[in-house]
C-alpha positions as CSV (number, residue, x, y, z in Angstrom):
1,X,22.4,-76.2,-212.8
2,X,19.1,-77.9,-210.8
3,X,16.2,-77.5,-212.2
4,X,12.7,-78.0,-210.1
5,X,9.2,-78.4,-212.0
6,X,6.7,-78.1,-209.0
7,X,2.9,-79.3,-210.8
8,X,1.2,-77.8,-208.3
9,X,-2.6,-79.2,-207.8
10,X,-4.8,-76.3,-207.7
11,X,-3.6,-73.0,-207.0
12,X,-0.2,-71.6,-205.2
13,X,0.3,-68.2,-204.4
14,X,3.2,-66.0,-204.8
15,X,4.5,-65.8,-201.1
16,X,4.2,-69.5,-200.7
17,X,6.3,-70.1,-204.1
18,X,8.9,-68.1,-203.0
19,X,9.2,-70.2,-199.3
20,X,9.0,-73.7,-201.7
21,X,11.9,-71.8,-204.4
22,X,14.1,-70.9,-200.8
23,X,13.6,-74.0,-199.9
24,X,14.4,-76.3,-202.9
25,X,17.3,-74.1,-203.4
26,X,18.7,-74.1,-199.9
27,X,18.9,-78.2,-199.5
28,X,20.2,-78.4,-203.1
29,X,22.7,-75.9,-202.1
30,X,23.6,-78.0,-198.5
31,X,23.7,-81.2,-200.0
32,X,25.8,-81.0,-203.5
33,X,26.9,-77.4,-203.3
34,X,24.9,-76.1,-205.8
35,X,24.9,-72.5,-205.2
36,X,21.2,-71.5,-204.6
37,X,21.8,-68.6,-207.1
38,X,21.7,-71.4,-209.9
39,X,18.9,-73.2,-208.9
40,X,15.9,-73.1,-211.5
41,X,12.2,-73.5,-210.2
42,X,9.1,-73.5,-212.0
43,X,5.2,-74.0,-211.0
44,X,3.0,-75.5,-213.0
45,X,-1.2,-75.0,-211.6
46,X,-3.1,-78.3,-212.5
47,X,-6.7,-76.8,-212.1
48,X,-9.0,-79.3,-209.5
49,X,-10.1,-82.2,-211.3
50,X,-7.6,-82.6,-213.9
51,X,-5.4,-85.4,-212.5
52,X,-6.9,-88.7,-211.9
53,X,-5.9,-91.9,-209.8
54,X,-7.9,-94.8,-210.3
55,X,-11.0,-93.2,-212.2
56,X,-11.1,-91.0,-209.1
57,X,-9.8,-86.8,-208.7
58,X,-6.2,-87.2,-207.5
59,X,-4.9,-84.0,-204.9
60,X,-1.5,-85.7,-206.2
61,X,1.1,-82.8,-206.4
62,X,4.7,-83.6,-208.2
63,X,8.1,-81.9,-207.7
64,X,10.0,-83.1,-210.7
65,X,14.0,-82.1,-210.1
66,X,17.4,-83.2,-211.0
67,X,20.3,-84.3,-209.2
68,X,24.7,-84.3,-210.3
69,X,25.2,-87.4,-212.5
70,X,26.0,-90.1,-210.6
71,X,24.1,-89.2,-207.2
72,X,23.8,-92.7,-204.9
73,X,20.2,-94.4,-204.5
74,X,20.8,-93.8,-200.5
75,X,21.6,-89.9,-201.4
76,X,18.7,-89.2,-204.0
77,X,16.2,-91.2,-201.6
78,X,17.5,-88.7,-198.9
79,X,17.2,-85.5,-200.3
80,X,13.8,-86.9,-202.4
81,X,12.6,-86.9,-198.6
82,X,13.7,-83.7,-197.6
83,X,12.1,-82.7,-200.7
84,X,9.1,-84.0,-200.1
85,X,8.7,-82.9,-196.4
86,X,9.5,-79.4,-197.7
87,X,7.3,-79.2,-200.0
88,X,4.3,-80.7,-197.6
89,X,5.0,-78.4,-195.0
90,X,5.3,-75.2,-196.7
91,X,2.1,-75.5,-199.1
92,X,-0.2,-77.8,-196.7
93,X,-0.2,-80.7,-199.7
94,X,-0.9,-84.4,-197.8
95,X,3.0,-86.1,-197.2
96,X,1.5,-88.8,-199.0
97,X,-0.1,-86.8,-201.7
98,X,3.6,-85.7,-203.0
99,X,5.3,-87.3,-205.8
100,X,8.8,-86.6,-206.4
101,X,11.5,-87.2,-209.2
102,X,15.1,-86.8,-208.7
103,X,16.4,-87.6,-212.2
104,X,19.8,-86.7,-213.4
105,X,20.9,-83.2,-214.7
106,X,21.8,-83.4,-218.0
């Protein structure tokens, strides 16, 4: 099963979680076959001011997610990307402001 852990810096609202769930789910699904069904996301709300990056109030947001064992570096980088663009588009979070992690499931 994938699992996402979106930390989410400030506040996300129900609609636009269920958009960022669909859409986690739906490339997960596409690229390894995973059927969306069986895809686990979470949100996490980091209130303002709570993250830091160089002594300085981050707007840093993270998608933490796994991919099947033995996933290439050229395919995680790929679908960290789509992952990424996803996310940026559908909450309004900076591309550059996105971190993501595509560890292995477990």
């Amino acid at each position: 099963m994938a699992t996402f852990k979106c930390l989410v810096n400030g506040t996300i609202d129900d609609a636009t979680r269920h958009r960022v769930r669909e859409a986690l789910a739906g490339l997960t699904e596409a690229r390894f076959g995973t059927p969306a069904a069986s895809v686990a996301v979470s949100f996490t709300e980091i209130p303002p001011g709570n993250w830091y990056t160089a002594g300085e109030p981050s707007a840093a947001s993270m998608v933490l997610g796994t991919v099947p064992p033995g996933t290439s570096q050229e395919v995680r980088e790929e679908v960290m990307a789509a992952i990424c663009a996803a996310f940026s588009t559908i909450t309004g979070a900076d591309h550059d402001r996105v971190m993501i992690v595509a560890a292995d499931e477990h």
